[in-house]
C-alpha positions, 0 to 999 in steps of 0.5 A: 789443526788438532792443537788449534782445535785443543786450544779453542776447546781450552778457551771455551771451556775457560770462558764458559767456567768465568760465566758460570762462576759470576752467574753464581756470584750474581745469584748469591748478591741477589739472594743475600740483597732479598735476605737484608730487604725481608729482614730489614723493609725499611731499606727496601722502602728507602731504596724504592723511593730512591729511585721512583721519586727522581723518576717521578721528578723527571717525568714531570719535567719531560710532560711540561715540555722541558729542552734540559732535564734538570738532574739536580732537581731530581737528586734532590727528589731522591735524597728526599724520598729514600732519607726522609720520605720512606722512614717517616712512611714506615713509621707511621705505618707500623703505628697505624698497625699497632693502634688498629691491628685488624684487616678488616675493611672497617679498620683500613677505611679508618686508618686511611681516613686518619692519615689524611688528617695526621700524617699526609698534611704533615708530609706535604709541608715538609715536602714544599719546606724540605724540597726548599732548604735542598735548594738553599733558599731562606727559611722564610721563603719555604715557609711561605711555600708552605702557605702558598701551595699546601692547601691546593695540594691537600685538596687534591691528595685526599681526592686520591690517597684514601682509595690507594690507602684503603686498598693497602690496608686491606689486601696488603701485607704489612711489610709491602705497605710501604712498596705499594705506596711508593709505586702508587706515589709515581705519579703523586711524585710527578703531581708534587714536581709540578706543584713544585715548579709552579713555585717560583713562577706564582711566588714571583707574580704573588710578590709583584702583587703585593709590592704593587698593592703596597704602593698603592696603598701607600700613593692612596694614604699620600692622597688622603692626606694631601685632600686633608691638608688643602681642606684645612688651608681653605678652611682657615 
């Protein structure tokens, strides 16, 4: 009874020296993970949008009814928000710091104004033009993307990101910016993924219309000329 006893005190003093061993190393993982975000932001921009940007894509395809979740798509939501989105947003954030160093309310309300008209029409064609080469679609297919669903788009973001923007200038420290916005953009990210699936579905009735318009163009040029030719003939 003793030895099963000394035994089991070994056995539990053993398992609980392994969960203390990897709590230490888990709490030194976490505290060297926090070190490289504090000394490099970008990273922790990149892997934010990483992960809200998929999240963002596969609430959309939940809340449009979806019976599969398309998991490619959302891969390539987050190679496009953590490899492009969240570099670009950090460099245009520390311009915008650089050019109107205050935080004051005057310079965030300025500098959300002007992101507006510089850097976000700029992100939603790439966004509609990106998103299209993932999907190895031609070059003159995201282009017509672009022109075909970026106005819609823009209309709606300068509704919203001058208020989120301007909060960020003003109360936000400059190397959470980029934090908050990618936590504001869950939701924008589901708006795009919808704005996203409406492509195919509006390109394809877009073309339909217009092949249609370009045949009746053309039976109403054949139709002109035929009344030309029998005037003449009765004429002579």
């Amino acid at each position: 009874m003793l030895t099963q006893i000394h035994i089991l005190d070994n056995s539990s003093f053993s398992f609980l020296f392994n969960c203390s061993v990897t709590t230490a190393k888990m709490r030194l993982i976490f505290i060297k993970i926090r070190e490289v975000s504090k000394k490099y932001p970008i990273v922790r921009g990149m892997v934010s949008y990483a992960v809200i940007w998929p999240t963002g894509s596969l609430i959309q395809q939940k809340l449009t009814g979806h019976d599969e979740l398309n998991y490619m798509q959302a891969l390539r939501f987050s190679l496009y928000g953590g490899f492009f989105v969240a570099p670009t947003l950090y460099c245009w954030m520390r311009c915008s710091s650089y050019f109107w160093p205050k935080s004051d309310l005057k310079s965030a309300i300025t500098k959300a104004l002007i992101e507006q008209v510089t850097y976000s029409p700029t992100a939603m064609c790439c966004f509609f033009f990106g998103m299209n080469l993932l999907e190895m679609k031609p070059v003159a297919e995201c282009i017509e993307e672009v022109k075909h669903k970026f106005w819609p788009t823009y209309k709606v973001g300068v509704c919203v990101w001058p208020i989120l923007q301007t909060i960020n200038f003003f109360f936000v420290p400059e190397h959470n910016r980029v934090i908050y916005v990618s936590f504001c953009s869950l939701i924008w990210t589901s708006f795009l993924a919808y704005m996203k699936a409406l492509e195919a579905k509006k390109l394809q009735d877009l073309k339909s219309d217009n092949n249609l318009k370009h045949k009746s163009k053309k039976s109403i040029n054949v139709d002109q000329k035929e009344d030309k030719s029998e005037r003449l003939s009765i004429i002579r």
